[in-house]
C-alpha positions in Angstrom: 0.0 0.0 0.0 1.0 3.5 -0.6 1.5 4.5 3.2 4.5 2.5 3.9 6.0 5.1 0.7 4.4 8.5 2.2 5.4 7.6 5.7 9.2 6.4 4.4 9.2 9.5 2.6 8.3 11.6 6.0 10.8 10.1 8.0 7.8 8.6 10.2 8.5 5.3 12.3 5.6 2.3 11.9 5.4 3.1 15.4 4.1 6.3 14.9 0.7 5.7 12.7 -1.4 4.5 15.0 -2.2 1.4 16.5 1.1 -0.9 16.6 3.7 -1.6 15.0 2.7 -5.4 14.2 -0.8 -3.7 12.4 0.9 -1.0 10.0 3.5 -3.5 8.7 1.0 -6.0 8.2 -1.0 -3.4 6.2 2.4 -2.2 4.5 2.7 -6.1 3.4 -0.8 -6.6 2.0 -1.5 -8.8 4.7 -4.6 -7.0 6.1 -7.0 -4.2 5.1 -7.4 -1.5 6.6 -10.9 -0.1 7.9 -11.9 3.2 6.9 -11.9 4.4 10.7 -8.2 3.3 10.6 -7.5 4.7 7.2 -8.7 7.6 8.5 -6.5 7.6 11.4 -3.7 7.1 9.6 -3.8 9.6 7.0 -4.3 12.1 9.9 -0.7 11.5 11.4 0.2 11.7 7.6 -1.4 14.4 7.4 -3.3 13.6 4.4 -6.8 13.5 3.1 -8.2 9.2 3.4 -9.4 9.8 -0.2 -5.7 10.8 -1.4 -4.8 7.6 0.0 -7.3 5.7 -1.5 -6.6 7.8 -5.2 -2.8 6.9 -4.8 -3.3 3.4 -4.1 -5.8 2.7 -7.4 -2.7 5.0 -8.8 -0.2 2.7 -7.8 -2.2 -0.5 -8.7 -2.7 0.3 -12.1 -0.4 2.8 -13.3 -1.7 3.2 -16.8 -5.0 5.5 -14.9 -4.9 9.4 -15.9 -4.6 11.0 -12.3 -6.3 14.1 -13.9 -8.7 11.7 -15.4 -9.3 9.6 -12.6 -10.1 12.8 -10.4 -12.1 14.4 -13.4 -14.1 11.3 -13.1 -14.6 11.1 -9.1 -15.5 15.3 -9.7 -18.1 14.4 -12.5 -19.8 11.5 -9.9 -19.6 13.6 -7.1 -22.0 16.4 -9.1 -24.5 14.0 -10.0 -25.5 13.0 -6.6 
């Protein structure tokens, strides 16, 4: 998942996301999945929006995605509810 990159790329510790150690490395390794009352906890020490995490990780899946696109597309859905 894409936190283990922004929170290498901060400097940040596993430790210091949230709930242990043991839990963000599983997440960093695929091994679990997150809730979104986690994601949202962790994207607050990262400071960071939980959609922006969510948006980076489809990114990072399938890198062929327009990000401009993709977020044209979230924009367009967004107006039509």
């Amino acid at each position: 998942m894409v936190i283990r990159d922004i929170r290498q790329s901060r400097g940040l510790p596993q430790e210091g996301l949230g709930p242990s150690q043991s839990y963000i490395s599983a997440l960093e390794r695929g091994k679990w999945k997150a809730s979104l009352d986690k994601l949202e906890q962790i994207a607050d020490v990262l400071s960071i929006h939980p959609t922006t995490l969510l948006l980076l990780a489809y990114l990072k899946k399938d890198p062929s995605l327009d990000p401009e696109m993709f977020i044209a597309q979230i924009q367009a859905e967004l107006n039509d509810h």
